[in-house]
C-alpha positions in Angstrom: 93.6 88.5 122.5 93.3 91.6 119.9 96.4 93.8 119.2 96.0 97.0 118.8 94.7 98.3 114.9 97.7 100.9 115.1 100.3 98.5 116.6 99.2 95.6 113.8 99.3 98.5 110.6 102.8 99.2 112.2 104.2 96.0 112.2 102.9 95.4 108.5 104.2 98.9 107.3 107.6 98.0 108.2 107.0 94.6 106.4 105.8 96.5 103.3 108.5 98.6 103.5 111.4 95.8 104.0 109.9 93.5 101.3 110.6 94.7 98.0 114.2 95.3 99.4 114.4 91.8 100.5 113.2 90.6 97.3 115.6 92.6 95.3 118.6 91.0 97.4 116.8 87.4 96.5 116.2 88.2 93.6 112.5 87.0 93.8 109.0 89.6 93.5 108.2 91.6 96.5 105.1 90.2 96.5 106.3 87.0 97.1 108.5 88.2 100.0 105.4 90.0 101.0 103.1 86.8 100.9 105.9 85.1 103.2 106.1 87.5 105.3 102.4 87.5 106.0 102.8 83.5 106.9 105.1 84.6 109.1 102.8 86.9 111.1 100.6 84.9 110.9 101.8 82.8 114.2 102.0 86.3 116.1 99.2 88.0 114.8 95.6 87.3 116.3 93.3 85.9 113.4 90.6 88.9 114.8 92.9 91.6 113.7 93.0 90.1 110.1 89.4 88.2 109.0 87.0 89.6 106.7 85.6 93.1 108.5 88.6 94.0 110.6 90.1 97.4 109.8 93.5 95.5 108.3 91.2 93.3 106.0 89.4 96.2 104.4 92.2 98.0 103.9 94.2 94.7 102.0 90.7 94.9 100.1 91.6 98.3 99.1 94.7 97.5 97.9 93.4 94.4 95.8 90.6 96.9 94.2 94.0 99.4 93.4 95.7 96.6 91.9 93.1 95.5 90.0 92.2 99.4 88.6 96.0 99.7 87.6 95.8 96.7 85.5 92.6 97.9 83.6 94.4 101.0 83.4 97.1 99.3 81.4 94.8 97.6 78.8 94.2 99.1 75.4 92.7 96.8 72.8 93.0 99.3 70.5 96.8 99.2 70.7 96.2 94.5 70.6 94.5 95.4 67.7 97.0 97.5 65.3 99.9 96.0 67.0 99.2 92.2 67.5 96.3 91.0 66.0 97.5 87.7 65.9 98.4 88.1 69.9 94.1 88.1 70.1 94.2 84.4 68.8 97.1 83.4 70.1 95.9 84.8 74.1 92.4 83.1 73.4 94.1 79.6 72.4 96.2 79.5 75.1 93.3 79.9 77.7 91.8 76.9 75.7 95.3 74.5 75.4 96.0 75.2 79.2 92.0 74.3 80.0 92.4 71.1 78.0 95.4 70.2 79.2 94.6 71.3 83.0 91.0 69.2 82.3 93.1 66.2 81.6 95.7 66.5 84.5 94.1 68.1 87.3 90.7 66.7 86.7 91.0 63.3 85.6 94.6 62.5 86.9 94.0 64.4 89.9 90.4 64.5 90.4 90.4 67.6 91.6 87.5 70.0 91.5 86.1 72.5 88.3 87.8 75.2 90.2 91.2 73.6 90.6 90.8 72.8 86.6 90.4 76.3 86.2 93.1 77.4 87.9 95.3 75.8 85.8 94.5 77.7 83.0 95.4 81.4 85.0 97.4 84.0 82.7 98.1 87.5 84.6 100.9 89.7 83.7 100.9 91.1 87.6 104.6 89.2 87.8 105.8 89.9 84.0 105.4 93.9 84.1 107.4 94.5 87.4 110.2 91.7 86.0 110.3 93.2 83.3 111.0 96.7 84.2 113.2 95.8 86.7 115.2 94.4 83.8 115.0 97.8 81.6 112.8 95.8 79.2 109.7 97.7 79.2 109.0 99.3 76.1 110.9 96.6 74.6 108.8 94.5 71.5 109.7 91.3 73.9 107.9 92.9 76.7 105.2 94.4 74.6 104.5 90.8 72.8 104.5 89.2 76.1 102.2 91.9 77.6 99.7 91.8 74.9 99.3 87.8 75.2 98.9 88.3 78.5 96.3 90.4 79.1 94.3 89.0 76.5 94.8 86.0 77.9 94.0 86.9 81.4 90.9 88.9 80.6 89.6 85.7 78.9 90.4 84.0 82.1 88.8 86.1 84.5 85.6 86.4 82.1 85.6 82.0 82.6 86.0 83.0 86.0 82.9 84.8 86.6 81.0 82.3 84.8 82.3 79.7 86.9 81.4 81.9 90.0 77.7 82.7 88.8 76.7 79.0 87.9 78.0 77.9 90.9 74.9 77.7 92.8 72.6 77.6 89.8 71.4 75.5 86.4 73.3 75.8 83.4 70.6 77.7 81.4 69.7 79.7 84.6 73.3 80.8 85.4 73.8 81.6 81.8 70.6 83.8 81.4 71.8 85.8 84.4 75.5 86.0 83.5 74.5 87.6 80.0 71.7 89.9 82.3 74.3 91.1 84.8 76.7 91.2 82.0 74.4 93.5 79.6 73.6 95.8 82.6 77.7 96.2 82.9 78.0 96.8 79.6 75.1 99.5 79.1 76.1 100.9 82.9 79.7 101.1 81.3 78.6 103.0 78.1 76.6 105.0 79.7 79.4 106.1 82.0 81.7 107.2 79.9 79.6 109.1 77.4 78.7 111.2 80.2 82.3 111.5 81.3 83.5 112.4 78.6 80.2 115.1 77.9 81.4 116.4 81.2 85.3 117.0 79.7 84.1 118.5 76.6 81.9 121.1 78.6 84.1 122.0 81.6 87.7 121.3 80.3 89.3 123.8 82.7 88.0 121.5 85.7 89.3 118.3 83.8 92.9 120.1 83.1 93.3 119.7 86.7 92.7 116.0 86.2 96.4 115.7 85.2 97.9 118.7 86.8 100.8 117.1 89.6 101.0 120.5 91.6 96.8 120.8 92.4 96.8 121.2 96.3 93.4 119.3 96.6 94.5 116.5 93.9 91.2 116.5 91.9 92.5 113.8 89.9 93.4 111.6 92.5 89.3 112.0 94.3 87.9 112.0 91.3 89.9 108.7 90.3 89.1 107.1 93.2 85.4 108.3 92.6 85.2 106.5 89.4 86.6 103.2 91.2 83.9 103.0 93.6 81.2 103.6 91.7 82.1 101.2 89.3 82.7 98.5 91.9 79.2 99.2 93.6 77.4 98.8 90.3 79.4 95.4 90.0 77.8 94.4 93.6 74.5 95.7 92.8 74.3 93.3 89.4 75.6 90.6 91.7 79.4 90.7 89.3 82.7 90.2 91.3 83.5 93.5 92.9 87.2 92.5 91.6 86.3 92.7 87.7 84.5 95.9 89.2 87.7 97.5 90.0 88.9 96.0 86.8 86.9 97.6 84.6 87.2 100.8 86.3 90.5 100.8 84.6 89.5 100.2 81.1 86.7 102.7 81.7 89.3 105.4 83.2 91.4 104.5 80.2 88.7 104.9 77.5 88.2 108.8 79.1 91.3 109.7 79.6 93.8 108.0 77.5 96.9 106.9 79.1 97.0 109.3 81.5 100.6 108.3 82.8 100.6 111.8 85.4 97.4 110.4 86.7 98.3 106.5 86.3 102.0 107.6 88.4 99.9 109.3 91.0 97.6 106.6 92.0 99.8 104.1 91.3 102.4 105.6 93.7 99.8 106.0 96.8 98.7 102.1 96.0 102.4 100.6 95.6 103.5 102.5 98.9 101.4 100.7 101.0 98.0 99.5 99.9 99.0 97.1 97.7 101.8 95.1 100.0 99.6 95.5 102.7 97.0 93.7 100.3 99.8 90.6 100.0 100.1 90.9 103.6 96.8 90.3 104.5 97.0 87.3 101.9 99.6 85.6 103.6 98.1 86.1 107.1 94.8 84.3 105.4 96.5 81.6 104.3 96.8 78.8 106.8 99.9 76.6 105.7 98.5 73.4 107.9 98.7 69.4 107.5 95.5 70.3 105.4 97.4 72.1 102.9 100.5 69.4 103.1 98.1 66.5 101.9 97.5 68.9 98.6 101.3 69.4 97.7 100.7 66.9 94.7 97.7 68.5 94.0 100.2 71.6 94.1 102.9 69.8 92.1 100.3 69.1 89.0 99.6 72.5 89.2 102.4 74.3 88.4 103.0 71.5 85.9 100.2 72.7 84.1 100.7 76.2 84.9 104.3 75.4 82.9 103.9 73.2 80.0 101.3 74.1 77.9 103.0 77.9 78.3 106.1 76.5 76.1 104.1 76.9 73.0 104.3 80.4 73.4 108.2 80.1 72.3 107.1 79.6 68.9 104.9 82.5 68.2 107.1 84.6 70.0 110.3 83.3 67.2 108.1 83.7 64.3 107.1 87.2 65.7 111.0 87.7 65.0 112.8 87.1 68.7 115.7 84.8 70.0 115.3 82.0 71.6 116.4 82.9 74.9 113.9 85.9 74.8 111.2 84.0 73.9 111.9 81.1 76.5 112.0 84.1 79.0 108.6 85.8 77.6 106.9 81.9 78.2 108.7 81.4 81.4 106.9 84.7 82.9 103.7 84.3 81.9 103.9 80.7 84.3 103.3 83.2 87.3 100.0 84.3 87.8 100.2 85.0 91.3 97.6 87.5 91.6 95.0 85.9 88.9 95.4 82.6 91.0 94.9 84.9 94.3 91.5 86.2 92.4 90.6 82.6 92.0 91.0 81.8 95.4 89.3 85.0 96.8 86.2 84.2 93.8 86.2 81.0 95.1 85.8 81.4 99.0 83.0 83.9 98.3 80.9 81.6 95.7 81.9 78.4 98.2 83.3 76.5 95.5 86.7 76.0 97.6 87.4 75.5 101.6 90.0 77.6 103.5 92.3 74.4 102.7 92.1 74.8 98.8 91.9 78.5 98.8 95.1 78.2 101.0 96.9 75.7 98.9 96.1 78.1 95.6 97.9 80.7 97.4 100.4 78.1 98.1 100.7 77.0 94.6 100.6 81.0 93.4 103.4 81.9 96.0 105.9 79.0 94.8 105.4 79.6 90.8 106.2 83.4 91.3 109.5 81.8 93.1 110.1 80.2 90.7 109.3 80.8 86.8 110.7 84.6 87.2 113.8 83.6 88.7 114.5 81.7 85.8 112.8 84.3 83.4 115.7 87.4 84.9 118.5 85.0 84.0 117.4 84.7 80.2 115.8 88.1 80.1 119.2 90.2 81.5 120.7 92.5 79.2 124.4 91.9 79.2 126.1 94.8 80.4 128.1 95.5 77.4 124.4 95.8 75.2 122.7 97.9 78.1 122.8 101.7 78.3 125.3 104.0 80.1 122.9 105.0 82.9 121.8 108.7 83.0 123.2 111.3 85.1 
């Protein structure tokens, strides 16, 4: 028996609302909390009101697209490459020790799929950021060195991602040949966007001022924001490309036109944290069946996050030669071990190509849920400013 759309949105607005609170008495993300609190619901919430096409799903979809565009947003390889050029290598090798090492444990130890040996080589920053601005650390050269590894190394990982996702179903050379096709028609679609975008700026900058003015009544920046998202992600689905690394690049291309943009970045960031994006964690934990299915992986699980972990602790010594303590750098390492929502990509990626079950997808999630648990929890406990170092707050 079907609930009712506004009675189910209700229930999961209040859980949106009470999460991050929860998780800031835990001490834990709100995602997490969020995630939990969806596995919860899960026992009183029909499976109709939540599956792929239900009003609840496509709005979680929404949120995902949201939190992918934010991300983009947030990437400037310009700023990798006159800040951190080693952070490039160093981003890039990681993906590769973390593959090699994942190869060896998850595929030949556990003899798990390519997918699951994939997985073990997931970088996001979607846990470091919030940490580390809870913490008063952003804008710090810790959280800027960790940041920079990070997305470099997560962008590398989603673009093995996709590859993985295309030559599921087809021949090596085949798969290839179309990943660089779809690819190249990204690429020119991309160029070609934002050339005209910013033609369109140069020639009407009165209409673009209102881009980042915060008292427009009809919020031209928001629409038009949101305008770019979309069209970006239908391209991606026309070319056959993950509709996420659509919304993804949506944010680099917003970022390449207007800069950083924080007025704009704030505004759409605001409507997505507020209720999009939890509900988008939500809808993750109502997916995610925790059965005897998903028991009989927990040492599948385990080797996971022991991957996820080890390989990470190399990152201590680039981060002490780049001139940081030890407890920072243990700290910097420590958060890049939770990519809860890259690992949440993989599973979603992963469904749709049919290269993982509901049982896998759900023990990812599973596996993403308990690392976000647990390597941040550690990270705030290295990462705290003492109170005698932090600033007086501001009245």
């Amino acid at each position: 028996m079907s609930l009712s759309v506004g009675f189910v949105l209700a229930v999961l607005a209040v859980a949106a609302f009470a999460g991050p609170l929860l998780g800031e008495v835990l001490g834990v993300p709100g995602a997490v909390v969020e995630i939990v609190a969806g596995l919860a619901l899960s026992t009183v919430i029909p499976a109709a009101d939540w599956r792929t096409g239900s009003p609840v799903a496509t709005l979680g979809s929404l949120g995902f697209y949201l939190l992918m565009f934010l991300v983009g947003a947030e990437l400037s390889f310009g700023d990798i490459w006159r800040e951190a050029r080693s952070a490039l290598l160093v981003g890039v090798a990681l993906i590769a020790l973390t593959l090699l090492v994942s190869a060896l444990v998850m595929g030949r130890v556990a003899g798990a799929s390519r997918l699951w040996v994939l997985s073990g080589a997931a970088v996001s920053i979607g846990i470091a950021a919030p940490v580390l601005h809870a913490l008063g650390r952003d804008g710090s050269r810790t959280s800027r060195d960790v940041l920079v590894v990070g997305t470099v190394a997560e962008t590398t990982y989603l673009v093995v991602l996709t590859a993985l996702a295309v030559a599921s179903h087809r021949s090596l050379s085949v798969a290839t040949d179309l990943l660089v096709a779809r690819a190249a028609a990204l690429v020119i679609f991309a160029i070609v966007l934002v050339r005209v975008l910013r033609r369109v700026r140069q020639r009407t900058p009165h209409h673009f001022h209102r881009w980042f003015r915060r008292d427009d009544p009809v919020e031209v920046g928001l629409r038009g924001t949101f305008a770019l998202l979309f069209v970006v992600i239908a391209f991606a689905n026309l070319v056959h490309i993950p509709t996420v690394l659509g919304a993804l690049l949506a944010g680099l291309l917003f970022r390449q036109v207007f800069g950083r943009a924080r007025g704009i970045v704030e505004r759409v960031s605001g409507v997505a944290n507020a209720f999009f994006i939890p509900l988008f964690f939500l809808t993750v934990g109502l997916s995610t069946q925790v059965g005897r299915g998903v028991v009989s992986l927990l040492p599948t699980i385990g080797l996971l996050l022991v991957v996820l972990a080890v390989p990470r602790l190399t990152l201590i010594a680039y981060l002490r030669w780049r001139g940081h303590s030890g407890r920072d750098a243990l700290g910097g390492a420590l958060l890049l071990m939770a990519p809860l929502t890259v690992l949440i990509t993989t599973a979603e990626i992963g469904s749709q190509a049919g290269l993982v079950g509901p049982r896998n997808s759900a023990a990812m999630v599973l596996a993403a849920t308990i690392s976000a648990l647990v390597f941040p929890a550690l990270a705030r406990r290295l990462l705290r400013v003492p109170e005698a170092d932090a600033s007086p707050p501001q009245l």
